[in-house]
C-alpha positions in Angstrom: -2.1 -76.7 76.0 1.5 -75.8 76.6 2.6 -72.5 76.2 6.3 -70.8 77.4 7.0 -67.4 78.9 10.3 -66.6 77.1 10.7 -63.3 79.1 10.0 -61.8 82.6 11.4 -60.6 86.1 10.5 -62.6 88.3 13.0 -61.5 91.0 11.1 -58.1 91.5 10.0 -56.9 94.6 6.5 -56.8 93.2 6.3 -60.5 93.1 7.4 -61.0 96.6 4.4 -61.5 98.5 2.0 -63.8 96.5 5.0 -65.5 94.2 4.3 -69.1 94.9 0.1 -68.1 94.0 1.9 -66.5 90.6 3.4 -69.5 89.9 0.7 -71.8 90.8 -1.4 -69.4 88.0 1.3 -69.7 85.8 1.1 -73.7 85.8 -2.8 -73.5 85.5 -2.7 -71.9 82.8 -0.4 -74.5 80.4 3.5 -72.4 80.8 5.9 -75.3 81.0 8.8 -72.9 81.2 9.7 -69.7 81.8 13.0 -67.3 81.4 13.3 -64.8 84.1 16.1 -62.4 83.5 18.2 -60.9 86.0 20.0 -57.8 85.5 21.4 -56.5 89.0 24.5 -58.4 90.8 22.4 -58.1 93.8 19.8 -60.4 92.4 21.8 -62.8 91.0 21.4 -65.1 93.9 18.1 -64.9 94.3 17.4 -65.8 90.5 19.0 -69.2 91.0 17.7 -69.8 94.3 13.9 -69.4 92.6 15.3 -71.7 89.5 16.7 -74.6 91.7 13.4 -74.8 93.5 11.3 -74.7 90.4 12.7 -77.2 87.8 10.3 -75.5 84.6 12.3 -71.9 85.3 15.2 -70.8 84.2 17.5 -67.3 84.5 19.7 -65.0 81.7 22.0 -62.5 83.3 23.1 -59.6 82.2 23.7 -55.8 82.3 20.8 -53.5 81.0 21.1 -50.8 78.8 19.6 -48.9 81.2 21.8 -49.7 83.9 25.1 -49.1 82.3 25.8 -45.9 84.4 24.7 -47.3 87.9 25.2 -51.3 87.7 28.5 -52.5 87.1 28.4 -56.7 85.7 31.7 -57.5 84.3 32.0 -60.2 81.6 33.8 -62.4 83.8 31.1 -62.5 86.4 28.5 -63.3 83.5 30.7 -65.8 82.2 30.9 -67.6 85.9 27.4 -67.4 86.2 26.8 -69.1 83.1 28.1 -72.7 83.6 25.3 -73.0 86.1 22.8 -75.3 84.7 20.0 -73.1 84.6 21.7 -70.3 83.0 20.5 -70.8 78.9 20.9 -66.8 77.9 23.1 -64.1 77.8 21.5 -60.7 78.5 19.6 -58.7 78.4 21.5 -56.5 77.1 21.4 -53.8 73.6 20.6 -49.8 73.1 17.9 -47.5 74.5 18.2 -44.4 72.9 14.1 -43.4 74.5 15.5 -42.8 77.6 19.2 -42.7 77.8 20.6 -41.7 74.2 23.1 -39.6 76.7 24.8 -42.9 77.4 24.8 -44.1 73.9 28.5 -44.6 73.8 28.7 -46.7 76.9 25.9 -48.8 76.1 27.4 -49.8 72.8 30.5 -50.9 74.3 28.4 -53.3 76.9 26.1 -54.6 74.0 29.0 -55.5 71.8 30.8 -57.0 75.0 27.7 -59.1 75.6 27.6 -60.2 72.0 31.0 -61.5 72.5 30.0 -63.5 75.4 26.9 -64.9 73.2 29.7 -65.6 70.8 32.3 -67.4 73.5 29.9 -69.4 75.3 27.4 -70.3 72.4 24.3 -69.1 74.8 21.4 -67.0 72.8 21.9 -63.4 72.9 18.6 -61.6 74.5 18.4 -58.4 72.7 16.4 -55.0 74.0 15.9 -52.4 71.6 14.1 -48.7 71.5 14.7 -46.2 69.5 18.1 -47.3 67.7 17.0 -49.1 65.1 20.0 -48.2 62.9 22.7 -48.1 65.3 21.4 -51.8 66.3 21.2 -53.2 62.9 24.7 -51.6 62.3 26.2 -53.5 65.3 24.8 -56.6 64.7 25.5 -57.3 61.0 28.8 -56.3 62.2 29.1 -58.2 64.4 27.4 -61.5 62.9 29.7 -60.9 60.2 33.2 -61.7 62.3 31.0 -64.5 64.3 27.9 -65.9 63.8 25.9 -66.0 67.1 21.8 -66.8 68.2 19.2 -64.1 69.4 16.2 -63.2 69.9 14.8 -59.6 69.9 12.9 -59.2 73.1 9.5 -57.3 73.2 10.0 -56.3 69.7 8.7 -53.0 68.8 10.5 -51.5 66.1 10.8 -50.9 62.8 9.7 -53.2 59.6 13.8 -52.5 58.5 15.4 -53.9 61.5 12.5 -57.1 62.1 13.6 -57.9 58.4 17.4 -57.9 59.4 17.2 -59.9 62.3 15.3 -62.6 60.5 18.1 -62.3 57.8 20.5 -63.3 60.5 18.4 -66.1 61.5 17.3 -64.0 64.7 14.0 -64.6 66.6 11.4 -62.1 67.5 9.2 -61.7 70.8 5.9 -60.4 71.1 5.0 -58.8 73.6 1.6 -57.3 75.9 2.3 -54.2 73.7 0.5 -56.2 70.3 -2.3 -56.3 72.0 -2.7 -52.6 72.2 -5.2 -51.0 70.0 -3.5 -48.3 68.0 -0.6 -50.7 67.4 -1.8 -52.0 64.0 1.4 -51.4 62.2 3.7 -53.6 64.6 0.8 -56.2 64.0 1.7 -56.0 60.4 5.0 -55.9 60.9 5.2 -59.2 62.9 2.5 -61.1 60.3 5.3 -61.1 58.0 7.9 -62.7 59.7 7.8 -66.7 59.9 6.0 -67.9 62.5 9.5 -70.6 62.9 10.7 -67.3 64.4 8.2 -66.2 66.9 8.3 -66.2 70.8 6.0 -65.0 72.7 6.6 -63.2 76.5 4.9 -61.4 79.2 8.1 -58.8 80.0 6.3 -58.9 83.7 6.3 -56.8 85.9 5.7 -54.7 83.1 3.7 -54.0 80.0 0.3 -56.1 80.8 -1.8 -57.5 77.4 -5.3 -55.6 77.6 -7.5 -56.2 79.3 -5.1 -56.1 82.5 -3.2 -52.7 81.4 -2.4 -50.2 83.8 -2.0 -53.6 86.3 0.7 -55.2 87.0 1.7 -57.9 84.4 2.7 -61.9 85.6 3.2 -64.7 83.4 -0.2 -66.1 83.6 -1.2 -63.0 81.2 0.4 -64.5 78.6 -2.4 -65.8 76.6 -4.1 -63.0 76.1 -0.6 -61.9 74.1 -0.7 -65.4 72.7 -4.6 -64.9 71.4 -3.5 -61.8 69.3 -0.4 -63.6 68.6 -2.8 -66.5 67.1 -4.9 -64.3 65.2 -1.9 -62.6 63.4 -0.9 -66.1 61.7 -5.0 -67.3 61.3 -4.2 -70.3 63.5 -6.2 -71.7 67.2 -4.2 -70.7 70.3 -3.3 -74.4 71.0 -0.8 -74.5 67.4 0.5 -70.8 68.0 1.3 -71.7 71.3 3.0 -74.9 70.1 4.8 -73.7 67.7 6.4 -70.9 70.1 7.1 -73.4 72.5 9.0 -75.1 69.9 11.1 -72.5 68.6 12.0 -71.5 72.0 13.4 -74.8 72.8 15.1 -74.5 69.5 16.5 -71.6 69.9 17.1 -72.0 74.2 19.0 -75.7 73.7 20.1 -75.7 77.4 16.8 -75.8 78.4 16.4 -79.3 77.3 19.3 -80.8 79.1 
């Protein structure tokens, strides 16, 4: 079985002492690629040391929502970044209104500035969204509207509204550790009714471990308990679910395959 970890961090500090046993997991398991982000300058370097030593992984850069009042990334220095070979996203990048709706403002200039970079260099768009479902679907039918551009909602956990929107726009949605959560029934229900041709599946490690493992900290090997759930969702074995996310992510990922 081959399955792909479409989203984690793998330049944090809590992956620095046991990182080549994490990957050696990670391979065990099936995951033929994986997309680490980076999204602090300082780490940029690091990102594509860890990618040119390990041919399956590959880095997205960009400023988080979170960061926008301590990090500064400019759009040139993502756009440099980005004709290195194992650069195949922009981001990630979008509104989080759960913890910082004080900053709204700026992060909606640096989402829409990352959207034109999506747009300029034709790299998917990583998207991370909490809390704003309507200034997000706002921005990006606007946006889509003047240019057409590829995404992929990352760890999605909002509402049925904006899931049905960025299908609409031919978007692609990431499940996370978080649908394997008990009380989260209505997220389940929300992701059984998009098209399985627009599902990726992710770990988000460090953070947000699948159960059995919450409360620990999360690494891409976790992954198929998300997949599991994922699996069940659509009524199909783990082996097609986890083919059919591989698929769409080199689908929707294109530089991955060069």
């Amino acid at each position: 079985m081959k399955i792909i970890d479409s989203h984690c961090h793998l330049d944090y500090e809590n992956f620095n002492d046991d990182f080549e046993i994490i990957i050696r997991r990670a391979k065990e398991i099936g995951i033929s690629k994986i997309l680490t982000i980076c999204s602090k300058k300082e780490n940029l370097n690091k990102n594509i040391l860890l990618c040119e030593k390990n041919n399956f992984i590959f880095f997205a850069y960009g400023l988080h929502p979170l960061n926008v009042k301590r990090e500064t990334i400019s759009s040139l220095e993502i756009l440099n970044a980005s004709k290195h070979n194992k650069m195949i996203a922009i981001g990630e990048t979008g509104l989080d209104y759960h913890y910082q709706k004080n900053t709204a403002k700026v992060q909606k200039i640096s989402f829409i500035e990352h959207i034109k970079l999506s747009q300029l260099t034709g790299l998917p768009l990583i998207i991370h969204s909490r809390d704003a479902d309507e200034d997000m679907q706002r921005i990006l039918i606007e946006e889509y509207t003047n240019t057409p551009f590829f995404a992929v909602m990352h760890c999605f956990s909002s509402g049925q509204t904006l899931a049905q929107t960025a299908v609409e726009l031919g978007f692609y949605l990431s499940m996370s550790g978080v649908i394997t959560f008990p009380k989260n029934n209505e997220l389940r229900n929300i992701f059984s009714k998009v098209p399985i041709d627009k599902i990726l599946v992710e770990t988000d490690s460090p953070y947000l471990s699948p159960v059995p493992f919450r409360g620990k900290r999360n690494e891409p090997s976790f992954i198929l308990n998300t997949a599991k759930v994922g699996a069940s969702i659509f009524s199909m074995s783990i082996n097609r679910f986890s083919e059919m996310t591989s698929k769409n992510f080199d689908r929707l990922f294109k530089k991955a395959n060069n």
